[in-house]
N, C-alpha and C positions, 0 to 999 in steps of 0.2 A: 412642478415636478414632471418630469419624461420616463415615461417605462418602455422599457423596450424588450420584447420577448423572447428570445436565444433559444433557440435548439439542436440537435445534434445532425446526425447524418441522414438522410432522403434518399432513399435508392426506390424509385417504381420501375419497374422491367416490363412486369407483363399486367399490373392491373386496372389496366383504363376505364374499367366503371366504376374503380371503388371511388369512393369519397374521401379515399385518408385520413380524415378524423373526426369523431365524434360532433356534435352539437355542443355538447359542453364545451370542450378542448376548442373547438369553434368562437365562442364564443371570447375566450379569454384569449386567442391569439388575437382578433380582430376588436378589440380594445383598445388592449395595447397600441401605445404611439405609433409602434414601429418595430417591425419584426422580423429577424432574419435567421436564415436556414443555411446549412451544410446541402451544397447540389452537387449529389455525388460523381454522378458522370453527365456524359454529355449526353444529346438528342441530334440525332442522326437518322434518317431514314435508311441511309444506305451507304454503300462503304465499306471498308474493308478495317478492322483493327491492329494495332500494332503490332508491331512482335515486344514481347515485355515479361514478366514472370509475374503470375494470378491472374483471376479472371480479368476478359473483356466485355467492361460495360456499356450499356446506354438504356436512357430510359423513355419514358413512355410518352408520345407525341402532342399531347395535348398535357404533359405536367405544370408548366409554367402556369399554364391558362388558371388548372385548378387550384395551385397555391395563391397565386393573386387572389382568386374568389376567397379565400380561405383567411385572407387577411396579410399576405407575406410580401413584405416590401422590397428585402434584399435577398440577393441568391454570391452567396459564398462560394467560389469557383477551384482554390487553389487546395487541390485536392490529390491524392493520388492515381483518380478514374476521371479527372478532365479532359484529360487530352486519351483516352483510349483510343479513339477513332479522328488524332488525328488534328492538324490543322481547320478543316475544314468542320470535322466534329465541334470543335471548340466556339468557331465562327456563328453556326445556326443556332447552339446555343444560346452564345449572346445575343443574334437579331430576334431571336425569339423574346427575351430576357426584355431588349430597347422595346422593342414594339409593344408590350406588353403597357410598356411605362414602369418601369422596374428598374433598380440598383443593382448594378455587380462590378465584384471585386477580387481582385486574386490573383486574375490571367487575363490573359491578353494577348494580341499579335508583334508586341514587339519587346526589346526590356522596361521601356518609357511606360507604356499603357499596364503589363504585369507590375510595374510596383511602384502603379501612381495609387496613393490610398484616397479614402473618399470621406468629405465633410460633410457631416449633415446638418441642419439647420434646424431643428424644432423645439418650436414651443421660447423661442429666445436663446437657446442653450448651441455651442456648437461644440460636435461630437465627430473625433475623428476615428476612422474607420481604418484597420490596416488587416488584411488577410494573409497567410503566407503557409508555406508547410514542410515536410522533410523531404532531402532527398529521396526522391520516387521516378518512375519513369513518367517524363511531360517537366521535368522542374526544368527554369533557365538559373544555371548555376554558373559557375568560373567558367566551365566549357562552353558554354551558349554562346553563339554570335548575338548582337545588338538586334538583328534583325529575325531573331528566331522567335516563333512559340512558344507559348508554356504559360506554366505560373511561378508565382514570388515563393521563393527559398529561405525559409526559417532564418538561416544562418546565413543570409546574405548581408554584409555591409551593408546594405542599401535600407532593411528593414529600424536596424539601429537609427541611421540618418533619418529615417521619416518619423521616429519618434521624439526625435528630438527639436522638429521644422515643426512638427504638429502641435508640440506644448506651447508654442509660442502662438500657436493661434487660436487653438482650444479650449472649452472648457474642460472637456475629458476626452478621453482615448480610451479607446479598447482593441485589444489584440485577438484575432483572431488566430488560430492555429491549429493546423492538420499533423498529429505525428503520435509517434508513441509505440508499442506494441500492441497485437491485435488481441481483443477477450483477455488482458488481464486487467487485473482491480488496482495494481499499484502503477502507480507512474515513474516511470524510472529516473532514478538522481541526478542525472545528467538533465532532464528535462526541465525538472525542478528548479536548478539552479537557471538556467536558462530563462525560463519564464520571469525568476524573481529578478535576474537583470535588466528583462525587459520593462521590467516595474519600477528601478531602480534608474532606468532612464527617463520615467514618463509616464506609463504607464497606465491607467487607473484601475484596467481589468483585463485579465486576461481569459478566455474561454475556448479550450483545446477539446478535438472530437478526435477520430481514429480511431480507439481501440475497441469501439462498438459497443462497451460496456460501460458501463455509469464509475468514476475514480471519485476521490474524496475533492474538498475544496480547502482554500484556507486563507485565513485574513495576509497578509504582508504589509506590513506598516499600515498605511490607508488604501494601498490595493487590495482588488480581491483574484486569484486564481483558482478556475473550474478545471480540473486537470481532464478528465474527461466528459460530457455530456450525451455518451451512447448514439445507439440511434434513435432516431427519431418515429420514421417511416421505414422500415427496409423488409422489400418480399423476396428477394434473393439470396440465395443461399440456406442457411439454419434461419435466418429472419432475426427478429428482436429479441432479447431479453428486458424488461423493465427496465425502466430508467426516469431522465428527468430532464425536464428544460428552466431555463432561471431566468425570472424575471428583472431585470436590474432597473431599480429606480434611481434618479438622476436627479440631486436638486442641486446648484450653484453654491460651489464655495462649501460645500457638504460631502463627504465621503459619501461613496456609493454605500447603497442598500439594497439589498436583492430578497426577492421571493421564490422558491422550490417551487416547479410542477410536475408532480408527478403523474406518468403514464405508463401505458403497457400496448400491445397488439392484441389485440382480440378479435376474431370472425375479417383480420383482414382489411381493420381501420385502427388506426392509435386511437386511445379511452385513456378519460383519466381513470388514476388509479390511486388506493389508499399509499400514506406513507410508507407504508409497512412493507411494501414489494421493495425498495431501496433501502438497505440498512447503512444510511447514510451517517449514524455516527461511528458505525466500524472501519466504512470508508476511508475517514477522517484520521481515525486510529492509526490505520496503514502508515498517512502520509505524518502521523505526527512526530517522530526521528528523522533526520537522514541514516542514509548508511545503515538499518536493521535488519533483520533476520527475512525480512519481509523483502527489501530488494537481492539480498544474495539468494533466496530463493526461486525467486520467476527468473534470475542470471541464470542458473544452472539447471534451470526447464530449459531453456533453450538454448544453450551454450553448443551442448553434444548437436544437434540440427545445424546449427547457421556453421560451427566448424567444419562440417562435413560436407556442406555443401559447397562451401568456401575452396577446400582441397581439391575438393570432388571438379569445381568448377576450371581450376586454374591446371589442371592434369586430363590424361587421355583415360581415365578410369571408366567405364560407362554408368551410364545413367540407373539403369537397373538394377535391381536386387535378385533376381531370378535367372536360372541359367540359362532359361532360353533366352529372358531378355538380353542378356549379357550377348551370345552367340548372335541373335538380331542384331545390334548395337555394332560387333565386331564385324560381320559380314557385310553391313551398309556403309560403314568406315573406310571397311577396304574399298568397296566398288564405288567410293566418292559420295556418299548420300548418308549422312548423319541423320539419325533419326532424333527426334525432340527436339526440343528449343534450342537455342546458340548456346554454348558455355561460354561464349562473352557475356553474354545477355545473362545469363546467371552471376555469374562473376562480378558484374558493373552493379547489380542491385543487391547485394551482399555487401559489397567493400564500401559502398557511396554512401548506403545506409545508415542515417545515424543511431539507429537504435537498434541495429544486428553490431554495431560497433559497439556500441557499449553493452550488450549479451556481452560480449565475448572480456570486455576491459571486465568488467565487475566479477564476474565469474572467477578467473585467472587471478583476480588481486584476493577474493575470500580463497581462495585453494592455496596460493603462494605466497603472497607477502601479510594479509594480516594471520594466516597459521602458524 
């Protein structure tokens, strides 16, 4: 049997001397066969960041170094904060990543290396590896030249095609995946079915992170899909809420089996933590309909924002809500100097988006046609 340890997203910014996780949680990462992480951004000393919509990340210079000690074998790249800083961002990344003697997957400097996935080889068993994520800024999509940056796109043909070259040489497969919306508990339907076709090509398991917070899971025939696994590590921003990593055991000719680990942040290191912080059978509850109360809900939390942004982006309206803002806005306009971000740049990551797309489909269908 092969275990292998999964967890969510890793954001360190500024804290270079913590430890990141307990001795416990230490110890059950470094067990494990083999073990891989969400790396949320790149590691860059210097340099400038994109122009994009949300923050611009990178994290802490010596990270790699500490998760390897920590036990982490693969670093997950195809994220929406890989490419923050960039070509060259991306690049130091990975030599930090090789030199360490470490696995990554996801992105890459051309389309060949972003959505070559990876075999691994233990214990007898061989285990393909595919990472990929939603439209975000850094993805190489329809619009990418061959020879551009980025990382592998959910919705690429290409992700399908390696599911299907992989079952032929695999014992199992697993899907990695970046997407979703951010802090909510349900996963949106469009996702759902998504995932299940990727199971339905091949599949064995899939394990989606983004929305920061911990979703429910669910059997699929003989696959298993983690709709969200939280974060992991994260000092930036609001930080963590509870969540959980899963352990998947692996034995030949056997459906996969997995184990829960739950943790939490505390003093500034992830700790394990009782069950009872993850109310993981209500989770489950969420996702156990399609189509309920529960997705037309978080549709119409966000519907009225991504709308409005959306109008807002593609018209001369300004940016602000305040009258001076507005009168700033109108006076810089005039004299050639637009204040804020591009309204292309707003625009292009509203429409490309796949899950401000579907806010806005699910919404509109509970208000108009199932009324």
């Amino acid at each position: 049997m092969v275990e292998i340890f999964n967890c969510g997203d890793i954001v360190n910014t500024n804290s270079e001397n913590t430890s990141l996780v307990s001795n416990e949680l230490k110890e059950i990462i470094s067990k494990a066969d083999f073990a891989i992480c969400n790396f949320e951004a790149p590691i860059c000393d210097d340099g400038f960041g994109i122009a994009k919509c949300g923050p611009v990340l990178r994290q802490s210079s010596n990270l790699v170094t500490k998760l390897k000690a920590i036990g982490f074998d693969m670093f997950l790249l195809a994220n929406n904060h890989i490419m923050d800083y960039g070509y060259d961002g991306l690049a130091n990344t990975i030599s930090l990543i090789e030199d360490e003697g470490l696995y990554h997957v996801g992105a890459g400097s051309n389309f060949n290396k972003i959505y070559e996935p990876r075999i691994l080889e233990i214990k007898g068993l061989k285990i393909g590896v595919i990472n990929c994520c939603e439209a975000q800024f850094g993805v190489h999509d329809f619009y990418a030249k061959f020879e551009d940056s980025g990382y592998a796109w959910v919705n690429h043909p290409k992700i399908d095609k390696n599911i299907i070259e992989l079952k032929k040489q695999c014992d199992f497969i697993i899907v990695y995946v970046h997407a979703g919306l951010e802090n909510e508990y349900v996963p949106q339907i469009e996702w759902r079915y998504r995932y299940r076709h990727l199971c339905d090509l091949g599949a064995d398991a899939i394990i989606a992170s983004h929305p920061h917070v911990p979703q429910g899971y669910e059997k699929y025939g003989n696959s298993c899909i983690f709709y969200s696994l939280g974060n992991f590590f994260f000092d930036w921003g609001s930080g963590s809420k509870p969540s959980f990593s899963v352990v998947l055991k692996l034995t030949k000719n056997q459906p996969i089996d997995f184990k829960l680990v739950y943790h939490k942040m505390e003093k500034g290191e992830t700790v394990l933590a009782d069950e009872e912080v993850v109310d993981i059978d209500k989770l489950n509850l969420l996702i156990e309909k399609d189509c309920n109360d529960s997705d037309y809900k978080v549709a119409n939390k966000h519907e009225l924002r991504v709308r409005k942004t959306i109008i807002n982006s593609l018209s001369n309206i300004p940016n602000s809500n305040t009258v001076i803002g507005i009168l700033k806005e109108v006076v810089a306009s005039i004299i050639g100097r637009r204040r804020g971000i591009n309204k292309n740049i707003i625009g292009l990551h509203f429409l490309r988006n796949e899950s401000y797309h579907n806010v806005i489909k699910c919404s509109l269908y509970e208000k108009g046609i199932k009324k």
